[in-house]
Biopython code that builds the backbone (N, CA, C, O; Angstrom):
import numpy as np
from Bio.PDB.StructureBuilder import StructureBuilder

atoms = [
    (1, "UNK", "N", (15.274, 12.811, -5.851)),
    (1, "UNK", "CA", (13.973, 13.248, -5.352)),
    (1, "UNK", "C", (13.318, 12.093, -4.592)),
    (1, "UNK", "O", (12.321, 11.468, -4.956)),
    (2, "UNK", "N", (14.035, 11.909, -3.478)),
    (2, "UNK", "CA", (12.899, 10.194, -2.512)),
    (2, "UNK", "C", (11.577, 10.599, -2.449)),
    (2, "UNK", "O", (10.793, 9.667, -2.623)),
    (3, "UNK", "N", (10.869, 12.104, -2.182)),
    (3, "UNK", "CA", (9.676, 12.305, -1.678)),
    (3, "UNK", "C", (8.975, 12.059, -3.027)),
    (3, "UNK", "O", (7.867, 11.839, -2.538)),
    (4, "UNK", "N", (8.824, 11.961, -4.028)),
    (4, "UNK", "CA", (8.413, 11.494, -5.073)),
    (4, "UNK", "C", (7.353, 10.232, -5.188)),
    (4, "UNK", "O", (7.390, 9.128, -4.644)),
    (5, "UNK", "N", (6.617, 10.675, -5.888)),
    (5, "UNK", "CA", (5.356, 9.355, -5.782)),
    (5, "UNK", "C", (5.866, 8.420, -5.806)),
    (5, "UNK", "O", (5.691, 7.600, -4.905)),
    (6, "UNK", "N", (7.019, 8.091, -7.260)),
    (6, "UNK", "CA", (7.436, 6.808, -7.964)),
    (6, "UNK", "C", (8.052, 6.185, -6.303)),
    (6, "UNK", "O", (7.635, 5.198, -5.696)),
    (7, "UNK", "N", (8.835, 6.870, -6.008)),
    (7, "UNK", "CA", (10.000, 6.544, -4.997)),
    (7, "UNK", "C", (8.880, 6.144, -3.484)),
    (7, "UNK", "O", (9.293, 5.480, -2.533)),
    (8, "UNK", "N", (8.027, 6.489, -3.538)),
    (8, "UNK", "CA", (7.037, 6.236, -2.584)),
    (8, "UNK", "C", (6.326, 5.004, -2.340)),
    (8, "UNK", "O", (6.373, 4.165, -1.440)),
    (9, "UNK", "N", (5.269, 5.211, -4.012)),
    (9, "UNK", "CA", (5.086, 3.040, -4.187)),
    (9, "UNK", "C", (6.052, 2.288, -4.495)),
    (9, "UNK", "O", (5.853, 1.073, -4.529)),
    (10, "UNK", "N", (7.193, 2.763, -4.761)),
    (10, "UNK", "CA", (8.299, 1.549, -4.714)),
    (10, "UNK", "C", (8.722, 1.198, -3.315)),
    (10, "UNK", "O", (9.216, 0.100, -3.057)),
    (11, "UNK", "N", (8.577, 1.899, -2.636)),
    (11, "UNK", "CA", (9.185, 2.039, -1.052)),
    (11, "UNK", "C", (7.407, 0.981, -0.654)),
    (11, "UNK", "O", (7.294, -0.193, -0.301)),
    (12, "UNK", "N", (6.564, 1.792, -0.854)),
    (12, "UNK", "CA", (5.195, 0.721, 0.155)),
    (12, "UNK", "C", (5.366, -0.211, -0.714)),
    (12, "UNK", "O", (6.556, -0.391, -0.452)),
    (13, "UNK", "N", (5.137, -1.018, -1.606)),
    (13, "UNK", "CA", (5.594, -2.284, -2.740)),
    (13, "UNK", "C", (6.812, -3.238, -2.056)),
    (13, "UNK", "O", (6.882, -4.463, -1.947)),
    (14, "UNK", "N", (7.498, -2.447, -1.748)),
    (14, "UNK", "CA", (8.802, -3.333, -0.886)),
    (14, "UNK", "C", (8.228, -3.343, 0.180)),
    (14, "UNK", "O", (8.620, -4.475, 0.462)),
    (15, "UNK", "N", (7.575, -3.042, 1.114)),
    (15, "UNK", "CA", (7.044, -2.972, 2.615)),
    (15, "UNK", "C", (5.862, -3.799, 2.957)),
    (15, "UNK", "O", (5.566, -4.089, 4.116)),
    (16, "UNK", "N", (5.165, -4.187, 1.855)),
    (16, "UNK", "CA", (4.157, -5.458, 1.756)),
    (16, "UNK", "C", (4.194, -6.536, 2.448)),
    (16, "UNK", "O", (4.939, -7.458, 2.116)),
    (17, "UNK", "N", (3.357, -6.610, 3.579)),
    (17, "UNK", "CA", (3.919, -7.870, 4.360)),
    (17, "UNK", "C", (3.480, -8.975, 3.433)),
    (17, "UNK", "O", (2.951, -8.727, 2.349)),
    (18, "UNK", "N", (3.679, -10.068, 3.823)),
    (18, "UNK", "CA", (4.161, -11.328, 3.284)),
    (18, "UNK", "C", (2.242, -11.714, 3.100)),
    (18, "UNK", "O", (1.841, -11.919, 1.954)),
    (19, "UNK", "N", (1.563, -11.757, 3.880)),
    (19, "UNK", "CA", (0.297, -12.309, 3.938)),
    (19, "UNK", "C", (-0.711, -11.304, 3.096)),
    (19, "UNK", "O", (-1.934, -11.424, 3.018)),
    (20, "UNK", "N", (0.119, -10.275, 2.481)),
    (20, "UNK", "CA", (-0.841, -9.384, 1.143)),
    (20, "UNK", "C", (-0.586, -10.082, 0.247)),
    (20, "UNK", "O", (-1.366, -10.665, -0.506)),
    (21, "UNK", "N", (1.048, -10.074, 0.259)),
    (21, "UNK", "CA", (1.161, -11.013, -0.617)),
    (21, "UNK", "C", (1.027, -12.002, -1.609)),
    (21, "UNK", "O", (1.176, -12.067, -2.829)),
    (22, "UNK", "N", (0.591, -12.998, -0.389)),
    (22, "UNK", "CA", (0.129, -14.899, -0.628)),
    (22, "UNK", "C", (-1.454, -14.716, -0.771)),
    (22, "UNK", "O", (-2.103, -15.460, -1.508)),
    (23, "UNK", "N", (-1.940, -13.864, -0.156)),
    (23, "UNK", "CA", (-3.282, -13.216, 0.046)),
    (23, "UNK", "C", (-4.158, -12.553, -1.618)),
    (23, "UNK", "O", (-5.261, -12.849, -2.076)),
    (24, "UNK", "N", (-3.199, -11.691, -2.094)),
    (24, "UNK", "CA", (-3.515, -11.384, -3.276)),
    (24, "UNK", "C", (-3.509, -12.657, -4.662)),
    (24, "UNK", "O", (-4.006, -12.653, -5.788)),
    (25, "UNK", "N", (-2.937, -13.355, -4.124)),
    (25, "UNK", "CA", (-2.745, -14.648, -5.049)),
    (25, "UNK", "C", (-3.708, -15.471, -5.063)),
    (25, "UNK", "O", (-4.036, -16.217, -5.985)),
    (26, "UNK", "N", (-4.242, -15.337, -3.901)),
    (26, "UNK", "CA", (-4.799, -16.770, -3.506)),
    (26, "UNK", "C", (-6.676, -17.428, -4.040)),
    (26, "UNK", "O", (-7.501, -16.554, -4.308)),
    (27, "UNK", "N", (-7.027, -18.647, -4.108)),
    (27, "UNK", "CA", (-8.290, -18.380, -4.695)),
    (27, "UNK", "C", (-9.188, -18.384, -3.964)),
    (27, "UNK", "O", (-10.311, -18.565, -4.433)),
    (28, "UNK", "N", (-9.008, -18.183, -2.526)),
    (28, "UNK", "CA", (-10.168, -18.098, -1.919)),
    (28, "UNK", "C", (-10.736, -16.254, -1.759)),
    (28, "UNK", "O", (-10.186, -15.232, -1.350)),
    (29, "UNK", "N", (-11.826, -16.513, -2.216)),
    (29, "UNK", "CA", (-12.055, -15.018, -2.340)),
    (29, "UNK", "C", (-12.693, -13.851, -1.051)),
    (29, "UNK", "O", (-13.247, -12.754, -1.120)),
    (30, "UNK", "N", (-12.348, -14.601, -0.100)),
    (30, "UNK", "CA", (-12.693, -13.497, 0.907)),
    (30, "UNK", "C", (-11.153, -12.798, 1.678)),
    (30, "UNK", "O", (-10.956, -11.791, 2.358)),
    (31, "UNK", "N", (-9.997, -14.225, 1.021)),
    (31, "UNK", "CA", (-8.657, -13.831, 1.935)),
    (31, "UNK", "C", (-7.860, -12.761, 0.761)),
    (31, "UNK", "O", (-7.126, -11.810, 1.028)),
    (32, "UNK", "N", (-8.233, -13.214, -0.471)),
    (32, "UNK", "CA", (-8.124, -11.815, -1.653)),
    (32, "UNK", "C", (-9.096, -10.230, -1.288)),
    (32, "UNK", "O", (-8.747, -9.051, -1.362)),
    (33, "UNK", "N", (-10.056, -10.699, -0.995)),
    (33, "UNK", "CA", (-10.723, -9.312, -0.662)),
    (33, "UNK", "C", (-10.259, -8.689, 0.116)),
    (33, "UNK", "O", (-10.270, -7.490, -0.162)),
    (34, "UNK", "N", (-9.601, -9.073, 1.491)),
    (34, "UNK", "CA", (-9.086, -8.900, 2.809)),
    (34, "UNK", "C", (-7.680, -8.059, 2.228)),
    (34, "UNK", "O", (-7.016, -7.094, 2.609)),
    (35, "UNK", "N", (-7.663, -8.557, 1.636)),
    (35, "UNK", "CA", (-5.530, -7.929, 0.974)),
    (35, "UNK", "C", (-6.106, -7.029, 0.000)),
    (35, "UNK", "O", (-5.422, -6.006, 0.033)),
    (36, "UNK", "N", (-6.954, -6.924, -0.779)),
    (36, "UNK", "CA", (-7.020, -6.198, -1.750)),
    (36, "UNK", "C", (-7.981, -4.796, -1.021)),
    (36, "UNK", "O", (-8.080, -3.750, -1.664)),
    (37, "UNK", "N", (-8.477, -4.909, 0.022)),
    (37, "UNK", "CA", (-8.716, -3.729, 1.329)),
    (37, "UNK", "C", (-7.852, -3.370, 1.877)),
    (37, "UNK", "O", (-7.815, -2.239, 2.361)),
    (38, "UNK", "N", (-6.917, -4.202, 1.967)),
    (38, "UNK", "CA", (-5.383, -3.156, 2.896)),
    (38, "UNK", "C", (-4.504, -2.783, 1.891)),
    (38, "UNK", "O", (-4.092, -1.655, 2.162)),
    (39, "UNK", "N", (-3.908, -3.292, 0.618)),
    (39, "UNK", "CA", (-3.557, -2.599, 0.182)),
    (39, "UNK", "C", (-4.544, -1.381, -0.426)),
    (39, "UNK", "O", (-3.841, -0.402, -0.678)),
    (40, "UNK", "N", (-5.764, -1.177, -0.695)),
    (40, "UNK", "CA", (-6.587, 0.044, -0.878)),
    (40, "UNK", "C", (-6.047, 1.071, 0.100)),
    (40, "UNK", "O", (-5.578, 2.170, -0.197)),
    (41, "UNK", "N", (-6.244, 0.311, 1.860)),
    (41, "UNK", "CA", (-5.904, 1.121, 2.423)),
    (41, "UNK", "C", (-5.050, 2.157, 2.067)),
    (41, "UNK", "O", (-5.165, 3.382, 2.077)),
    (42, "UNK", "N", (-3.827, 1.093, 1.629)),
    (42, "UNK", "CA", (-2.198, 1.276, 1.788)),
    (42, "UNK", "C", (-1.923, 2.530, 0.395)),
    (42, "UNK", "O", (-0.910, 3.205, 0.206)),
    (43, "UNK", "N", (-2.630, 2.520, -0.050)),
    (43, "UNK", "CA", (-2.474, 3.013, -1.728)),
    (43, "UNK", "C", (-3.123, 4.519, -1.207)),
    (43, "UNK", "O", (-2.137, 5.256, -1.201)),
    (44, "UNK", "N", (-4.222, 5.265, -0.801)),
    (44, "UNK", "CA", (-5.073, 6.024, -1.027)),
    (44, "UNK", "C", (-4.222, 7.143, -0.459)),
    (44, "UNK", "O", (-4.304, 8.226, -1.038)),
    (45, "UNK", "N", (-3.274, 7.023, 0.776)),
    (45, "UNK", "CA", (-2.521, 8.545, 1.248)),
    (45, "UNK", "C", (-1.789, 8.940, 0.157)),
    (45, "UNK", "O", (-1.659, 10.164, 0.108)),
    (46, "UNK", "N", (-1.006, 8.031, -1.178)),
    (46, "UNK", "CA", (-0.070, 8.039, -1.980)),
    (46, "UNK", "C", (-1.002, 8.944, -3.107)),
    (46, "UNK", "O", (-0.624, 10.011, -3.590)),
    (47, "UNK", "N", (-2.156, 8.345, -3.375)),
    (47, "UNK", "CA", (-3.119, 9.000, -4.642)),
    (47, "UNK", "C", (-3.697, 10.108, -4.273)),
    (47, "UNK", "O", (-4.074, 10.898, -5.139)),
    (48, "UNK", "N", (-3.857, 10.347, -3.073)),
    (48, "UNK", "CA", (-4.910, 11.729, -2.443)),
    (48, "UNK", "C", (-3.173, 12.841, -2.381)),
    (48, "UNK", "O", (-3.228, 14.003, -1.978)),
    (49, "UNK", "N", (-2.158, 12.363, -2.725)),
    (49, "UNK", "CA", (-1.132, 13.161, -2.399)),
    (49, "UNK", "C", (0.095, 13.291, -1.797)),
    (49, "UNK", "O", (0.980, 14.145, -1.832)),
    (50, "UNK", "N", (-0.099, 12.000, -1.110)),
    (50, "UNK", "CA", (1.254, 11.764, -0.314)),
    (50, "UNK", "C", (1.425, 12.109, 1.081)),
    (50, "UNK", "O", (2.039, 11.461, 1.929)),
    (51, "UNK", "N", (0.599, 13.582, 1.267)),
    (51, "UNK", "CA", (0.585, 14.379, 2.665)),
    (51, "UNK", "C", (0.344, 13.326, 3.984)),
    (51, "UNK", "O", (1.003, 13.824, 4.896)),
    (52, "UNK", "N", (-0.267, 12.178, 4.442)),
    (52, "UNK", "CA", (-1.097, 12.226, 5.137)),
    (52, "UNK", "C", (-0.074, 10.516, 5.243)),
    (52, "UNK", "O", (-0.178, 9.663, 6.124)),
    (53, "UNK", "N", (0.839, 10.498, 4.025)),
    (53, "UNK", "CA", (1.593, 8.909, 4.210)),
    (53, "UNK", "C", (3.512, 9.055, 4.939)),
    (53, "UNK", "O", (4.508, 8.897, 4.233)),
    (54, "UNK", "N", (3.528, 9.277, 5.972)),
    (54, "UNK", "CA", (4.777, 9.342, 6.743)),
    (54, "UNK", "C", (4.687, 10.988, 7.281)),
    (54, "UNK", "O", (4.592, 11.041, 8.507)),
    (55, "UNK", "N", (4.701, 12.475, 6.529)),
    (55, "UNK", "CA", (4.575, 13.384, 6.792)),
    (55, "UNK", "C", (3.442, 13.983, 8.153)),
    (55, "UNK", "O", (2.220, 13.847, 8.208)),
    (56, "UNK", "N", (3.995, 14.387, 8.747)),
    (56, "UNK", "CA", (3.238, 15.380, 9.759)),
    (56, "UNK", "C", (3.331, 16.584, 9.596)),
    (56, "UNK", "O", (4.452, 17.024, 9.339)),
    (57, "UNK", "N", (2.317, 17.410, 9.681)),
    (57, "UNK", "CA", (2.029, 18.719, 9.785)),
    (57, "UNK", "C", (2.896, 20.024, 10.542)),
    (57, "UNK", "O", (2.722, 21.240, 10.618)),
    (58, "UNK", "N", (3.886, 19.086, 11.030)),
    (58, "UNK", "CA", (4.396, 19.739, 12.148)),
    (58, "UNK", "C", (4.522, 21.128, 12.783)),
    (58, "UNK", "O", (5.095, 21.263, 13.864)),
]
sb = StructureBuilder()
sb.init_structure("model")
sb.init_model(0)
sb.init_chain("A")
sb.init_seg("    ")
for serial, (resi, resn, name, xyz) in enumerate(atoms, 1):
    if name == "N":
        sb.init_residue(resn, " ", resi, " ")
    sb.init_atom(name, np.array(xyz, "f"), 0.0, 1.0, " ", f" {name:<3s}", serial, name[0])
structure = sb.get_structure()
């Protein structure tokens, strides 16, 4: 089952560029806020459903 949530954040989790990364780690707290907004981004098509993360309506 790839279309599967699990199989989904494991797939965006591996696709994390490098600067969310070092970004989520880090102690300056505006370059953590900055990563912790894109992955929000990155997370919300997956929780609202999946529809709206690779899929088109076609």
């Amino acid at each position: 089952m790839p279309d599967s949530a699990d199989s989904k954040l494991n797939d965006l989790l591996r696709r994390l560029p490098d600067w969310i990364r070092r970004d989520l780690a880090s102690t300056d707290a505006s370059r953590r806020a900055r990563a912790e907004d894109s992955l929000h981004a990155m997370l919300m098509p997956l929780i609202a459903g999946g529809s709206a993360a690779g899929k088109d309506a076609g």
